[in-house]
C-alpha positions, -999 to 999 in steps of 0.1 A, spaced: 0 0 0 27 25 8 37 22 -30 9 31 -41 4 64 -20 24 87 -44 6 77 -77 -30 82 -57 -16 112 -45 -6 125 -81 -38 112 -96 -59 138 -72 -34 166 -86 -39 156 -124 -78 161 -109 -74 195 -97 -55 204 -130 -85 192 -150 -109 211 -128 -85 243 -125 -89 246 -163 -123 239 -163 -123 200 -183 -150 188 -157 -156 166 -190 -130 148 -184 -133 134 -153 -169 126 -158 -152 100 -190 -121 88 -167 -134 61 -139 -110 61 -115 -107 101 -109 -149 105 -107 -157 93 -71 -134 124 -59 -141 148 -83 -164 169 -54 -135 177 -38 -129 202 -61 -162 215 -73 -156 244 -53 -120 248 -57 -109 283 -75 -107 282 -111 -77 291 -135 -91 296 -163 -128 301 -172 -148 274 -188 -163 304 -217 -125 301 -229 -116 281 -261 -118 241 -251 -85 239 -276 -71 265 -252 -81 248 -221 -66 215 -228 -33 229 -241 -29 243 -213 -36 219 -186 -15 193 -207 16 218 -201 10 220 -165 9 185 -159 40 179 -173 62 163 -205 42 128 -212 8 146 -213 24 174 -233 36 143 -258 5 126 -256 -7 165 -266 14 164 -294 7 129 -309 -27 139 -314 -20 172 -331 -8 154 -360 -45 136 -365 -63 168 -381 -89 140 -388 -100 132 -353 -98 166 -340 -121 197 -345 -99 224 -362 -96 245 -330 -83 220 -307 -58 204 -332 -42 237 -341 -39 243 -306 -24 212 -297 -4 220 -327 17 248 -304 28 218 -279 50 204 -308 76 234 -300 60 261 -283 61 247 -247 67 281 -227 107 278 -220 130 277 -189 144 313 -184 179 315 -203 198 323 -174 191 292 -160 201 276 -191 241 294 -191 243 282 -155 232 245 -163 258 253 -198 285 262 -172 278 236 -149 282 209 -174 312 221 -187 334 238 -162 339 269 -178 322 299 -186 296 295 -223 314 324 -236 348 300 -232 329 275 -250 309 291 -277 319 319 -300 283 335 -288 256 319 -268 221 335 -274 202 332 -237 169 344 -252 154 309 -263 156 292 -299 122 266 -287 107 246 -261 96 213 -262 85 186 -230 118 178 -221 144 204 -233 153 233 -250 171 248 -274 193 275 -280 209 291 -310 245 294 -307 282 298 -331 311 279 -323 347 298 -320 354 293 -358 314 310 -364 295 273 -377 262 276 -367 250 251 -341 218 247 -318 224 240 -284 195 219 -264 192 214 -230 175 191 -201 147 210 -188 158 209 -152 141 185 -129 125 170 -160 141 134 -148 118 135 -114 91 147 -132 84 116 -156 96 92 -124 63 108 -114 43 100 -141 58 73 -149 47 58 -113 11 66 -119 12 49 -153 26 14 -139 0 16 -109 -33 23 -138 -14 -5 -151 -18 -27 -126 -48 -18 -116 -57 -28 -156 -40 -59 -150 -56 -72 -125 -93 -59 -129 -98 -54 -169 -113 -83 -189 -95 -72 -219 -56 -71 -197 -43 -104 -212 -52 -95 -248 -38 -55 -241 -11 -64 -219 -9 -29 -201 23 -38 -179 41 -46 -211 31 -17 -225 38 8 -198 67 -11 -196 79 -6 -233 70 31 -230 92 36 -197 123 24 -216 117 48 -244 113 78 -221 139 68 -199 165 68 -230 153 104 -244 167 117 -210 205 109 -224 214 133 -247 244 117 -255 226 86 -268 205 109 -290 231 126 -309 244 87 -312 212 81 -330 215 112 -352 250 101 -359 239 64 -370 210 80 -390 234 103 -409 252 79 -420 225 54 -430 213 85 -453 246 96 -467 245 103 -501 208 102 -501 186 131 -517 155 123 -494 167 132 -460 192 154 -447 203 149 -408 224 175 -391 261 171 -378 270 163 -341 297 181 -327 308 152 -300 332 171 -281 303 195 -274 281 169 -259 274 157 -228 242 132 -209 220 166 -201 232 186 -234 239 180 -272 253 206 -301 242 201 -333 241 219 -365 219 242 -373 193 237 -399 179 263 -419 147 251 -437 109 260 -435 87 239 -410 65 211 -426 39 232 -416 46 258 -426 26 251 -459 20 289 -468 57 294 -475 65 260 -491 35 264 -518 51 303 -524 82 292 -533 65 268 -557 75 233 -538 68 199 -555 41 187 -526 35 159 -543 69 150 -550 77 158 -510 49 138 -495 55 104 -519 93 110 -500 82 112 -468 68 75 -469 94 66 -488 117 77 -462 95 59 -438 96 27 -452 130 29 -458 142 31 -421 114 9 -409 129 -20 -432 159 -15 -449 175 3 -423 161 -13 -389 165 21 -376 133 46 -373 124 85 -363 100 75 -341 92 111 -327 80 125 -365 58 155 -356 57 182 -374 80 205 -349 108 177 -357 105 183 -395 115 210 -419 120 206 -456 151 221 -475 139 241 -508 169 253 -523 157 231 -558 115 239 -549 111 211 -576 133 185 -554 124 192 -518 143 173 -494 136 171 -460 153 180 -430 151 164 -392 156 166 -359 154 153 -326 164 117 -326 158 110 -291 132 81 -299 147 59 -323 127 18 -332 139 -13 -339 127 -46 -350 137 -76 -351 143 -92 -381 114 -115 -378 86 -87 -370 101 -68 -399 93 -97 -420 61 -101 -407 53 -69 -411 66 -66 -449 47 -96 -460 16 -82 -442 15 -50 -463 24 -67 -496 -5 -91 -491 -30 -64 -481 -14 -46 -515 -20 -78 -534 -57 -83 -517 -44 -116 -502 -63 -116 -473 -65 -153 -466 -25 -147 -465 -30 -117 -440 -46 -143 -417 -27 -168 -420 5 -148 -414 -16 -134 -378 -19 -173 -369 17 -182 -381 27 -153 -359 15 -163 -328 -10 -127 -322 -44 -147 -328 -50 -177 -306 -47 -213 -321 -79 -230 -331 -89 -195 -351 -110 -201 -381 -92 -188 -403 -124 -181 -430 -138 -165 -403 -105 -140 -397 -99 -134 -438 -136 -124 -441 -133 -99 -414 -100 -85 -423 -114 -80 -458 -146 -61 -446 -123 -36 -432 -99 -33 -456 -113 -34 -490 -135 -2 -487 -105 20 -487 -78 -2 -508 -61 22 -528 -82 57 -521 -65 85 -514 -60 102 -480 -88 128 -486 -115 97 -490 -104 79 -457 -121 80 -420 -89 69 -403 -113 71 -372 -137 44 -387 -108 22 -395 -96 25 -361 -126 16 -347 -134 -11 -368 -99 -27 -364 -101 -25 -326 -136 -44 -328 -121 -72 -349 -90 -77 -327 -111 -81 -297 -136 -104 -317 -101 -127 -323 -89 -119 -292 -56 -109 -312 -28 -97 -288 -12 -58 -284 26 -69 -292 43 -36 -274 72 -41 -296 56 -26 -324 40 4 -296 70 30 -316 61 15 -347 23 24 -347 29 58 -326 53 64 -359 25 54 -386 4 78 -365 26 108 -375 38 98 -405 0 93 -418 -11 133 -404 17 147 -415 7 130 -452 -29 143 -448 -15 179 -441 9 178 -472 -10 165 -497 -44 148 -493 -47 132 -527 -15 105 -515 -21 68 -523 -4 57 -496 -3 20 -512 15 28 -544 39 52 -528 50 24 -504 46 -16 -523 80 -8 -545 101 -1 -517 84 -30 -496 93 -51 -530 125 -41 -535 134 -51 -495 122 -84 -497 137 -96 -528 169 -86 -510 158 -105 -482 148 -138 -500 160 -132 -540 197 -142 -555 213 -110 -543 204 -124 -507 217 -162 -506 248 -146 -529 253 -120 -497 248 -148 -475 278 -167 -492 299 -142 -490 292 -135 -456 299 -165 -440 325 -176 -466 354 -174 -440 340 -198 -420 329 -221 -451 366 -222 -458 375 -229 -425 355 -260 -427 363 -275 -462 402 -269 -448 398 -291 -420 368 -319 -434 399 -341 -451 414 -346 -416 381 -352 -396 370 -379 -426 405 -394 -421 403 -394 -382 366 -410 -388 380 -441 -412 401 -450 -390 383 -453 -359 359 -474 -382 388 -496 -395 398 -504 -360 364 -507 -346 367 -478 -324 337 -464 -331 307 -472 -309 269 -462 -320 250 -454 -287 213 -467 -292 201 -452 -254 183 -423 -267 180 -387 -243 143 -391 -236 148 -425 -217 177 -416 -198 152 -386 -189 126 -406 -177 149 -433 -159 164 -404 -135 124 -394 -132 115 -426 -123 142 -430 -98 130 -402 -80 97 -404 -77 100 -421 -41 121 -392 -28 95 -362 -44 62 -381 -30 82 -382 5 96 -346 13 63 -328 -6 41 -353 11 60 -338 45 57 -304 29 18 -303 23 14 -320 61 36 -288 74 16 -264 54 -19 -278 64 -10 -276 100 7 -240 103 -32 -231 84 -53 -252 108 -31 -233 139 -30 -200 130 -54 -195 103 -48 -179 69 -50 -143 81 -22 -130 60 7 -123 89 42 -122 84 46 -156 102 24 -179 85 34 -163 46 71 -168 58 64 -206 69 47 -216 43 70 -195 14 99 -219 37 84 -251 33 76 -248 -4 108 -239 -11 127 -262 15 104 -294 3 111 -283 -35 145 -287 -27 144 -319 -13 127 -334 -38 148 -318 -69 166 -344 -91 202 -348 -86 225 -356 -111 233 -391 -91 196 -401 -109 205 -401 -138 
């Protein structure tokens, strides 16, 4: 219980936030905060509930701290699920959190290096570049005048998400214990998978590691253009980078002015998607529009420009498999193979009909196979997936938690851009291309040459082993053992038997007699005597190598 008083305690502050900004609403739809929200009927009010509702949620989102403000921002990017007021309010979360003051900044600057930030720096503007949930950033010029941006830990931000975090794993719990739908969703896992990536956007140093590796995965490449890291610069709470000087994705006003292929730049942006998702193994997983700016120097050949690598997926190679001949069937209209590959996989339970699963999986898809952005609900689909999962009861794999969150921007920054995208033919050839590499001649030739060091190591030696092996056989030193693993098994089972039945026999009479004296009331005593003689009579009765 005394775990659990700091999340209750912070769950009665996020309900004073939502009445201080007047989202009453809210805690009306949220179970768990309703039986208290009386305690704060009366309390004073921050803002009044006549003001904008966009305004109103923006702003409680930045008072209760950096994972509502992300949540905040995840949701700006779906201009389809939103009324126009909240999303472009929402919208101003992406990097217009209201900043730390810029002295506090220089001192967290000096603190980190030792020295004064005029030694460092060439100049060092205090007034703030932008703000986001976790840090900030400032314009600055090294000593030989390269532009650079300078971001820093907001301070305290570390505690903060501890916080949050802690109320997350107790919901999740809670979920876990009580929900019907908890072994399908798996909320543990999944607050679990989202604590890791948090966690790791708190190093900066592992950041501009990521931007590094992404750099160099796009070297050469006219789709994406990642900024420099100045290593020496860098340190766990602060990371210099080059400065990039292109207009904001959303800034569409100025890219159609300066005549930009939209198109052209939207078609990339899956592209580039794709790409890292599975040629790559190495995804942006934090694509909202404050992260994005697109280079027009050739307006006819836009090439985009981003940031802030702090989230970075993986997959393993089997998921990205998976997941590649998932979108090629759905591409193809093979959904009894998009079935099939859900049973194969393990995320539908065994015994699924699978006529049953390809009819549904067609009833959602085929309405909006190959329609443009523009002509899809994305809400519907949504909806009608999350029905069809539970009807299948297919399991939430959390791996793919950054992968879907990813998708999520990738598909509202599309919508924004240019709503005509078909999403399907901008994306099969690249899916095409990766799986011929993974299963065509180019692959089993790359395979060869890979492991042709050790394929000569073995041809060198096989003469001598086949010589060794003839003449054992010529002298009748070879013997053919006949006793397979699976008796020996059950002999040393067999063989103790006697001993288990004994010592748990003595077990269950110790644990039936410490209940019928002091009765299961939960103290210290009887838990501790009965955890002993489970694990002292399980210990008896293990087998021992002499068995066998």
């Amino acid at each position: 219980m005394i775990r659990h008083r700091r999340p209750i305690g912070r769950a009665i502050r996020i309900q004073r936030t939502l009445v201080r900004y007047g989202l009453d609403e809210v805690i009306d739809a949220v179970h768990f905060l309703r039986p208290l929200r009386f305690l704060f009927v009366l309390a004073p009010r921050k803002i009044d509930r006549s003001a904008p509702l966009g305004v109103r949620i923006r702003l409680a989102l930045e008072e209760l701290g950096p994972i509502f403000v992300k949540f905040g921002q995840a949701l700006s990017t779906r201009r389809d699920l939103l009324p126009p007021d909240i999303a472009d309010e929402l919208a101003k979360l992406q990097d217009l959190v209201p900043p730390f003051p810029g002295e506090q900044a220089v001192a967290i600057l000096e603190e980190a290096y030792g020295e004064s930030v005029h030694e460092v720096f060439g100049r060092f503007d205090v007034e703030p570049f932008a703000a986001a949930s976790i840090a900030q950033v400032h314009t600055a010029a090294l000593d030989d005048g390269t532009e650079v941006v300078v971001k820093l830990l907001r301070p305290g931000v570390e505690q903060q998400i501890e916080r949050d975090l802690e109320v997350l794993r107790w919901l999740a719990e809670l979920a876990d214990r009580y929900w019907s739908l908890a072994d399908r969703l798996r909320p543990l896992e999944i607050v679990a998978e989202y604590e890791k990536t948090i966690i790791d956007e708190l190093d900066l140093m592992r950041e501009a590691a990521n931007t590094a590796q992404l750099k160099r995965n796009f070297e050469g490449s006219d789709l994406l253009y990642v900024p420099d890291i100045y290593f020496d610069y860098c340190r766990p709470e602060v990371m210099v980078q080059e400065r990039i000087f292109g207009v904001p994705i959303s800034d569409m006003k100025t890219l159609v002015a300066a005549g930009t292929n939209i198109q052209r730049l939207a078609e990339n942006g899956v592209e580039i998607f794709f790409t890292q998702v599975f040629r790559h193994n190495f995804f942006h997983a934090d694509m909202h529009p404050g992260n994005i700016f697109v280079l027009i120097d050739d307006p006819e050949r836009p090439r985009y420009a981003a940031v802030d690598f702090g989230i970075i997926g993986t997959l393993s190679t089997g998921d990205r498999r998976y997941l590649a001949e998932n979108f090629l069937a759905f591409f193809d209209r093979d959904y009894y193979r998009i079935a099939k590959l859900h049973l194969d996989s393990g995320w539908v339970p065994e015994g699924t009909r699978l006529d049953e699963l390809e009819s549904a999986v067609r009833t959602v898809c085929e309405p909006i196979f190959q329609k443009p952005l523009s002509e899809i609900s994305f809400a519907q689909l949504l909806m009608r997936l999350f029905r069809v999962a539970q009807r299948f009861d297919v399991e939430i794999q959390p791996q793919m938690i950054l992968l879907h969150k990813t998708l999520f921007n990738i598909e509202g920054l599309g919508r924004d851009l240019y709503p005509e995208l078909d999403l399907w033919k901008t994306a099969q050839p690249v899916l095409r291309r990766w799986m011929d590499e993974q299963v065509g001649g180019r692959a089993v030739l790359q395979d060869i040459r890979q492991n042709l060091p050790q394929l000569r190591e073995a041809l060198r030696e096989l003469p001598g082993v086949i010589h060794h092996l003839a003449e054992q056989a010529s002298s009748g030193q070879i013997q053919v053992r006949t006793e397979s693993r699976e008796l020996r098994e059950l002999r040393r089972e067999m063989a103790g038997q006697h001993r288990q039945r004994f010592w748990l026999t003595i077990g269950a009479t110790a644990a039936v007699s410490a209940v019928l004296t002091y009765g299961l009331d939960g103290s210290p005593w009887v838990t501790g005597t009965l955890a002993a003689v489970t694990v002292i009579g399980g210990w008896l009765a293990r087998p021992r190598p002499a068995d066998s």
